[in-house]
N, C-alpha and C positions, 0 to 999 in steps of 0.2 A: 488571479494572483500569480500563477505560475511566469517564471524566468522566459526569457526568449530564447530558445533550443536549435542550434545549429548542426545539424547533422555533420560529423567528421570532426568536432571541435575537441580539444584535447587540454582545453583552459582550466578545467576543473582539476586535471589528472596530477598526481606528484609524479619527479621524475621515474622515483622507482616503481610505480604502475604501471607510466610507459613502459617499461625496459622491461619487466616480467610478461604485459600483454602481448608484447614485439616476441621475446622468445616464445610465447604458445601459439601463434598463428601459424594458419596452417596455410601453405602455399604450396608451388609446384617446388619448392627447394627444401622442404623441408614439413615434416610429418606435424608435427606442433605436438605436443604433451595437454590435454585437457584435465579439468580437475572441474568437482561439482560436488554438492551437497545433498546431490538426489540420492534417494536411498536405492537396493539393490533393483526393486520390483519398479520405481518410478525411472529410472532410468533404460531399462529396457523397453516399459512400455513409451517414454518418449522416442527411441529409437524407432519401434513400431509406427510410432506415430506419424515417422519421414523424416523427424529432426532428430542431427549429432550434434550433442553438446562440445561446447567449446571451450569453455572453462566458466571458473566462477567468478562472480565480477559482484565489486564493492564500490560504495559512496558514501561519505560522510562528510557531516557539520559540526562541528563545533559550535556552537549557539549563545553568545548571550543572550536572554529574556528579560526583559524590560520588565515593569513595573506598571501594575495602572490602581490608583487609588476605589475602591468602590465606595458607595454609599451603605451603611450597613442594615440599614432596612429595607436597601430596593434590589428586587433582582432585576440583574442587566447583562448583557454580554460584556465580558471586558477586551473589546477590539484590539488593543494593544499587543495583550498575548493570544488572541486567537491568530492575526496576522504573523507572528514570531515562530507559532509552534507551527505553523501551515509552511512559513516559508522557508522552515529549518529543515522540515522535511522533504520538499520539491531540492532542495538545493541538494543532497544525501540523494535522490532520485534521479537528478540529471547526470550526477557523476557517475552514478552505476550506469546508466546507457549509453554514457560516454564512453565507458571501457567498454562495453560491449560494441557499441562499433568500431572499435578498436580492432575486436575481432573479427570483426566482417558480420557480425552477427542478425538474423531476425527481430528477435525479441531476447525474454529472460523467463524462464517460469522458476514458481516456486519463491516470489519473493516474499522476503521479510522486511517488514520497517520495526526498528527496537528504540528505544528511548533509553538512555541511560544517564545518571547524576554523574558527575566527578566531583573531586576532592579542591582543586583547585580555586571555586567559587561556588557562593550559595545559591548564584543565578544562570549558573552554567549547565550547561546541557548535551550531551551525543547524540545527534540523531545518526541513526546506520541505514542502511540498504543493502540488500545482500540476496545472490540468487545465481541460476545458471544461465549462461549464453545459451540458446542454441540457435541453427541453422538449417533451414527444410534444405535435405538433400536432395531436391530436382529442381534445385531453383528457382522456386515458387513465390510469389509476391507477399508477404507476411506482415510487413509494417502497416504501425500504425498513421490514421489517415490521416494525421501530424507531422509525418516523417519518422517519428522517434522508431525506435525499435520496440514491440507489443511488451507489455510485461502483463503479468498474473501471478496473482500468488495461490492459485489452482495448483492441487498433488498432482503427481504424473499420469496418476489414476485418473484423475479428473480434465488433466488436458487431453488424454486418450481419446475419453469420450467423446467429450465438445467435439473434438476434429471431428469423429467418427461419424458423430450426428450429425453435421451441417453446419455447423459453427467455429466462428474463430476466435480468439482471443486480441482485444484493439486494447486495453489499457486499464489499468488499476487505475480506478476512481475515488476519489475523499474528499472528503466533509468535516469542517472541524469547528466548534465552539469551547470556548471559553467561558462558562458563565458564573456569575456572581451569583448565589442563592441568600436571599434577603431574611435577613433575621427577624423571628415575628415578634411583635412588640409585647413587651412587658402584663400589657391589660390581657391580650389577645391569649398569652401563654396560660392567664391565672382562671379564665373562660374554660379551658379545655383539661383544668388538673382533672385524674380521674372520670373523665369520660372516655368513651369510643366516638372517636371525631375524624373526621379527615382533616390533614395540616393543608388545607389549602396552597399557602402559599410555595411551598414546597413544592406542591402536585404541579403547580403551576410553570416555576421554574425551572424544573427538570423533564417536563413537557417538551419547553419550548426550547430547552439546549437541545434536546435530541432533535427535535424537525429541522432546527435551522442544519446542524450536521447532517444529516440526511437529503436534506433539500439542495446542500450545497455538492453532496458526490451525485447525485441525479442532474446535477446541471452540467457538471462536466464530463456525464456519461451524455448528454444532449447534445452539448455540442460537436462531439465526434459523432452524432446522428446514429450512437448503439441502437441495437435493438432492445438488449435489457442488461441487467448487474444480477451476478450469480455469484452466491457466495458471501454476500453480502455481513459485513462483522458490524459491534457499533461497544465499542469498548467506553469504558469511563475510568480514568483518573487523576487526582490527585494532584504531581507531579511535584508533592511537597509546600504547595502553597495555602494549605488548611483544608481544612473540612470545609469549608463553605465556597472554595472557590474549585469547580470543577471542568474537568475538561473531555469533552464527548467528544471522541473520533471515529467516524462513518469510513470503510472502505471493503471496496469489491472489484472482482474484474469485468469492465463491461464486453460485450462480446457484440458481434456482427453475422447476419447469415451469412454461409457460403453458397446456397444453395435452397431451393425452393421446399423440397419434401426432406424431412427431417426424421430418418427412421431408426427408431432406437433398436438396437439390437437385442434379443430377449435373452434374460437373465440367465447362466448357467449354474445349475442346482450342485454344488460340493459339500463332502463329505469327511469330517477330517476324520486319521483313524485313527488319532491318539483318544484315548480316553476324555 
């Protein structure tokens, strides 16, 4: 389902994105001003890491969300909005790696995807993206095998590592369902007053939203031929369209070896001295 990604493309951008990312580039004329949302200790340890941040870079959608009737005693996916909230969010996705190429950038770590209502309409929706550029200082090959530039939403702690041990970071991976959870019928419900029973059909529908979400970020960590998804989240909500109709979102950074032996380094035992 993902858009078709042009590297260097700047279609997504407003103009005043362009003109802020053009002043923080850093070139031989001019030192650029970086800015990020890594905290004190994630930013040193990315520096450590080989990469300078470059600044922080955003993308957003605006979304209207359709509509899809369900049946109220069957559970089903409601394809309608799982395609709307999947592609609201790619679109919020490309736009961040857009500005980051903007900066000359690698990747981005540290991202976030946010969902948020407005006030404007009951079917509208923000999706956001949001994270830091950066840039391996030697020059190094870091994209993803898409073109795009890698993103993760691994702490700085955690991309430390991964480098550290043999691995790289190729791309935040997701999985999204929609699904209708079927109302149990009348007779079904007066069966189970006061007993200890399992609700079956429940079990059943909220089973199969979370595989199909998971099935579907394992495909797209498959076709960039990851090795594995670290980090792995699988969130459920809402998003104000009832109790019955839910939405599972699957996402992780998949990663690639860099390197054949993978040796972690052993833990250092600290002491703090405050009380």
């Amino acid at each position: 389902m993902p858009d078709q990604y042009v590297p260097g493309s700047q279609a997504g951008l407003p103009l005043h994105a362009r003109n802020r990312l053009t002043a923080m580039r850093q070139d031989a004329k001019q030192k650029g001003l970086f800015t990020s949302d890594l905290s004190i200790n994630e930013f040193l340890l990315v520096r450590e890491a080989g990469f300078d941040p470059l600044g922080l870079v955003v993308g957003s959608s605006i979304y209207h969300i359709g509509w899809q009737m369900p049946a109220l005693n069957k559970s089903q996916e409601l394809d309608v909005l799982t395609q709307a909230m999947y592609h609201a969010r790619e679109l919020a996705m490309t736009r961040m790696e857009e500005e980051a190429d903007m900066l000359g950038a690698d990747g981005i770590v540290g991202v976030r995807l946010d969902v948020g209502r407005q006030e404007w309409g009951e079917n509208l929706a923000e999706f956001i993206a949001i994270g830091t550029a950066v840039r391996n200082r030697a020059g190094e090959h870091y994209r993803a095998p898409n073109g795009r530039p890698f993103t993760s939403d691994l702490s700085g702690q955690d991309f430390w590592t991964l480098l550290r041990s043999g691995y790289r970071p190729a791309a935040m991976t997701m999985g999204n369902c929609v699904y209708h959870v079927g109302y149990q019928g009348l007779g079904q419900w007066f069966k189970q007053v006061g007993q200890n029973c399992e609700m079956t059909t429940y079990t059943q529908a909220i089973y199969d939203a979370r595989e199909h979400a998971l099935a579907r970020m394992q495909s797209e960590a498959e076709q960039m031929n990851a090795d594995g998804i670290v980090g792995a989240q699988i969130t459920e909500k809402s998003h104000g369209w009832g109790s019955h109709i839910i939405e599972y979102f699957a996402i992780g950074t998949a990663i690639i070896a860099t390197r054949a032996d993978h040796e972690i380094q052993t833990p250092q035992l600290i002491l703090p001295l405050s009380g």
